[in-house]
Structure formats: structure tokens, C-alpha cells
VOGU-3710 file (C-alpha; in Angstrom, 3 decimals, decimal comma):
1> xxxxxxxxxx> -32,752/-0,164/-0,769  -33,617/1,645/2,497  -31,082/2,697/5,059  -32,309/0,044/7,427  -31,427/-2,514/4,542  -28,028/-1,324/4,095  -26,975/-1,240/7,551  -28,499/-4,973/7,865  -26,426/-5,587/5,111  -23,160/-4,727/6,630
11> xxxxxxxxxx> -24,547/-6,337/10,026  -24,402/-9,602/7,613  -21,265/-9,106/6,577  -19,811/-8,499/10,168  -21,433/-11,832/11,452  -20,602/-14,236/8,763  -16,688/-12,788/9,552  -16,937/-13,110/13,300  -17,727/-16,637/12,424  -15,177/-17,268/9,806
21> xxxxxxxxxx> -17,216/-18,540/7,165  -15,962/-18,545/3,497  -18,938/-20,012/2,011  -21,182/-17,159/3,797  -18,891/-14,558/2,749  -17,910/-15,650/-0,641  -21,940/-15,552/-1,308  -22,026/-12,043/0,626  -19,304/-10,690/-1,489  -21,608/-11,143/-4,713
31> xxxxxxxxxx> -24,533/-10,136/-2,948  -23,822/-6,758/-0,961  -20,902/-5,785/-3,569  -20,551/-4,120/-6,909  -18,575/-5,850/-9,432  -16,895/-2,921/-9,495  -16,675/-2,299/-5,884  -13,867/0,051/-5,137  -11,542/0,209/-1,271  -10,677/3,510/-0,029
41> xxxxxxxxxx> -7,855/2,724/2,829  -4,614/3,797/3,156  -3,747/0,897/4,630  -4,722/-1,423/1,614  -4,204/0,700/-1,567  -3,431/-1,958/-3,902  -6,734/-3,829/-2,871  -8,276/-5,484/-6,297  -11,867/-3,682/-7,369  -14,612/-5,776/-7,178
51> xxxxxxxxxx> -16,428/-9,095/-5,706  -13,212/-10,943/-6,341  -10,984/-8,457/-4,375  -13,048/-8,644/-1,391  -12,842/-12,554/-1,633  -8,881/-12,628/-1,418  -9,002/-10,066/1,310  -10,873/-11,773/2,953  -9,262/-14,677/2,927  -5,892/-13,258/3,579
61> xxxxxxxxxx> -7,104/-11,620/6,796  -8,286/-15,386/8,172  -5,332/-16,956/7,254  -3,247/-14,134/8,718  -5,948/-13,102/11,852  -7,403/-16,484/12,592  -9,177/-15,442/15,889  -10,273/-11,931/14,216  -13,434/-10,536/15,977  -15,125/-7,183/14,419
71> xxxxxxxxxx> -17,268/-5,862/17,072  -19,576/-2,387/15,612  -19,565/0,075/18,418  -21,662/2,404/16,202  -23,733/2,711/12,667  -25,643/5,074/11,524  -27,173/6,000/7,956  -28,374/8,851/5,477  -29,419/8,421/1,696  -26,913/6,443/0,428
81> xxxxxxxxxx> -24,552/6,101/3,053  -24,074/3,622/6,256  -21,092/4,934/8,495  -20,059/2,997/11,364  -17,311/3,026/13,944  -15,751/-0,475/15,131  -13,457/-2,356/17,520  -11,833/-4,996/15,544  -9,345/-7,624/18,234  -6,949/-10,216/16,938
91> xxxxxxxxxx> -3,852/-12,058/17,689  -0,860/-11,002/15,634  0,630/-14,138/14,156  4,402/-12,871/13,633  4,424/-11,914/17,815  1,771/-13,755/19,329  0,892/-10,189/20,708  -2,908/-9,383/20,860  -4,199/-6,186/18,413  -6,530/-4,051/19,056
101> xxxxxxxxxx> -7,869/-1,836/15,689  -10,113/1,322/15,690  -11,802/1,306/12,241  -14,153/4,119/11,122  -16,123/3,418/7,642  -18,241/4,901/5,381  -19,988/2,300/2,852  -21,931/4,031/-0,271  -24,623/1,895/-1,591  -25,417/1,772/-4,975
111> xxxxxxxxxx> -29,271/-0,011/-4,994  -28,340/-2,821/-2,926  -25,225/-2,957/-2,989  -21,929/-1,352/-1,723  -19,820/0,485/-4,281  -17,577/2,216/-2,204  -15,814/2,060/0,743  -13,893/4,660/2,542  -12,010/3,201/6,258  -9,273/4,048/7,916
121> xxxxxx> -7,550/1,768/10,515  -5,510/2,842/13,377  -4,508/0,922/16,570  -5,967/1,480/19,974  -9,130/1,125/21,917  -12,140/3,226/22,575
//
């Protein structure tokens, strides 16, 4: 797949989460992941491989982020890689307190698909 491919790819992905839609991303998940699709983040190291990992994280982070917009500041691509830097905004449930996240991600595409993710998450805003 070309590098213009995989960062519409991840572009998908992005949308069909600003617009919280499960059947979107479910059929995303299978489409843009390996089933052996592996999560690099500190902040989720117990994340299950796979199509079926991204499913349940994905639907934990809309049950616990309802309004949870990703907005992608930046993307760029070589070979195999997409990288992107984003602003991801929610309202925390536990505090009612609005978050703002800085995520930075690199996304390694196997043909057309992403194997591997490496992101780390910290608060704040560009």
C-alpha cells in the first residue's frame, strides 16, 4: 500500500471515532489491523493483540469518554511508517473536568494494514 493509503487509512479511523460509530469501527478494526496487531503505550500495556483488542478499547474509551474528539495536528509518512501528532479533548467522567491529551504515534503498516503501534499520551495542549 502507498504512504498516501496508509495515512488515509488512519484518517478513516480518526473520523469514524470522532463520530462514535461502532459499526464503522468494528469493520475498520478488521480492515486497517493485523490479527496480530500489537499496542506500544505505556499507558495501556495490558492492551489485548489483535482486531479484537482494538474493538474493546475502543469501546471502553466511548463508554468512559463519550464526547471524545481526536483532532490530527500533523501526519506524515516514509516506507512503512505513518507518524502523526494529535490533540485528543474529552470530558472526564469521574470529575466532570474537561481533558486535554497530546498523543504522538507511529503506525507500521504491514501491506495494508497496521501491525504496530507505538503512542505515547501525555496531558496538555499544543
Amino acid at each position: 500500500m502507498s504512504t498516501e493509503k496508509n495515512k488515509a487509512a488512519i484518517l478513516r479511523w480518526i473520523d469514524a471515532m470522532n463520530k462514535k460509530d461502532l459499526n464503522e469501527l468494528d469493520k475498520l478494526a478488521d480492515e486497517i489491523f493485523t490479527a496480530d496487531f500489537i499496542e506500544h503505550d505505556p499507558g495501556t500495556p495490558d492492551m489485548e493483540r489483535g482486531q479484537a483488542g482494538i474493538k474493546k478499547w475502543v469501546r471502553q474509551v466511548l463508554k468512559d469518554s463519550p464526547d471524545i474528539h481526536v483532532t490530527l495536528e500533523d501526519q506524515m509518512a516514509d516506507g512503512d511508517k505513518v507518524a502523526g501528532r494529535a490533540t485528543v479533548k474529552f470530558t472526564d467522567a469521574a470529575t466532570g473536568k474537561p481533558v486535554n491529551l497530546l498523543i504522538l504515534s507511529i503506525d507500521r503498516f504491514v501491506g495494508d494494514k497496521i501491525a504496530e503501534e507505538w503512542e505515547l499520551v501525555v496531558p496538555g495542549q499544543w
